[in-house]
C-alpha positions as CSV (number, residue, x, y, z in Angstrom):
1,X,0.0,0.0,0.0
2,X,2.8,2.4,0.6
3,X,4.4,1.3,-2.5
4,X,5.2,4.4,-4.5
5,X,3.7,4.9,-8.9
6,X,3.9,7.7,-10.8
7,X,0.8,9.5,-12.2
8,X,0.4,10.4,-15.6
9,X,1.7,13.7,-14.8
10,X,4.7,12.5,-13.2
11,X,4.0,12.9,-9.7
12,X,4.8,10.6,-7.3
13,X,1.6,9.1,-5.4
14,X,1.2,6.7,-3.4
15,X,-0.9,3.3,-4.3
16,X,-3.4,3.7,-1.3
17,X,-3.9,7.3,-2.4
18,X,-5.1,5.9,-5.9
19,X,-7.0,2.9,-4.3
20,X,-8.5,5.5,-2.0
21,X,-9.7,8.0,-5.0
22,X,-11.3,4.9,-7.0
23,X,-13.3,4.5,-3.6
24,X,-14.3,7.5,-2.9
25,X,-15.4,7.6,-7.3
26,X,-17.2,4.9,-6.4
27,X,-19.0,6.1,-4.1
28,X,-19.8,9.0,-5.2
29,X,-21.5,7.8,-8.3
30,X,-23.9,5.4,-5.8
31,X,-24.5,8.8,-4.0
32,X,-25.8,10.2,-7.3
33,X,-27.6,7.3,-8.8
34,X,-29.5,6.9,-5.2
35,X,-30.2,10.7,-5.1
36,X,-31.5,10.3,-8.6
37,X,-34.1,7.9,-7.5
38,X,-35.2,9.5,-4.3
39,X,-35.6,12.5,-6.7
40,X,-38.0,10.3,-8.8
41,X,-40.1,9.7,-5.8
42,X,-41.1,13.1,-5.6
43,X,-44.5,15.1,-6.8
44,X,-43.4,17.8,-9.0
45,X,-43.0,20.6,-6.6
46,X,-41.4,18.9,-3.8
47,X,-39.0,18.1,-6.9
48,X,-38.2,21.6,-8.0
49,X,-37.8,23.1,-4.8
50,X,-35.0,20.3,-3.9
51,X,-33.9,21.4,-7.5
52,X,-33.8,24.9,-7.0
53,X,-32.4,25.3,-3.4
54,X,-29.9,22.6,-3.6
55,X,-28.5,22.6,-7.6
56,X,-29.0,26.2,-8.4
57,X,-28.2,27.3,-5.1
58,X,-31.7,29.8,-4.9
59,X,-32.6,31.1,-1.6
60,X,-35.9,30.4,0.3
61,X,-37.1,33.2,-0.8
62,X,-36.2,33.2,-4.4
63,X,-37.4,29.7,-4.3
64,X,-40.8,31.1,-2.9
65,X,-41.0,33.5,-5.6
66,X,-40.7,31.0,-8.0
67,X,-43.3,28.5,-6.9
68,X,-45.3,31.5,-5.7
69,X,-45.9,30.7,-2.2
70,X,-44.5,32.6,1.0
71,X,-41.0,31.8,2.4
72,X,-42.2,29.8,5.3
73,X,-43.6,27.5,3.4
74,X,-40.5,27.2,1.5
75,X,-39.0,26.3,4.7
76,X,-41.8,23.9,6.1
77,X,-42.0,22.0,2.8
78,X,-38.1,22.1,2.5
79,X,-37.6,20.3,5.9
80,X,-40.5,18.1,4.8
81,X,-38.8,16.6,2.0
82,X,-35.5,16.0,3.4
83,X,-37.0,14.0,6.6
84,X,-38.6,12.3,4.2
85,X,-35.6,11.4,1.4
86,X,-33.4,10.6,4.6
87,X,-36.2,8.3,5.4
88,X,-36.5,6.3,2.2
89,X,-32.4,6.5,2.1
């Protein structure tokens, strides 16, 4: 594991640095392909308002604009959604 190999670059890594990256690749793509399915599970709003405060970074109120209710409910509906996706996680 402490062996040392050369990237393509020429710098010198280590192998449990490389075998360490492909995990962590690995993982993340499960991350996204499970996100992408809890996403599915959600009606239409609930979708766009995960969409538009967590992918394009909108406020609450921006969001609330948007979808044309009040901010509160923004909030309320927001911390609805994630208890449930944690849930079916």
């Amino acid at each position: 594991m402490d062996q040392s190999i050369f990237a393509a670059d020429g710098k010198e890594i280590f192998l449990k640095e490389r075998i360490a990256d492909e995990k962590n690749e690995e993982e993340e793509l499960l991350d996204k392909l499970l996100l992408e399915q809890l996403l599915k599970t959600l009606d239409e709003r609930d979708k766009k308002l995960i969409l538009l405060r967590y992918f394009e970074n909108k406020t609450q109120t921006q969001v609330a604009e948007i979808l044309g209710i009040s901010q509160v409910q923004v909030s309320r509906l927001e911390k609805k959604i994630l208890r449930c996706l944690k849930e079916r996680a």
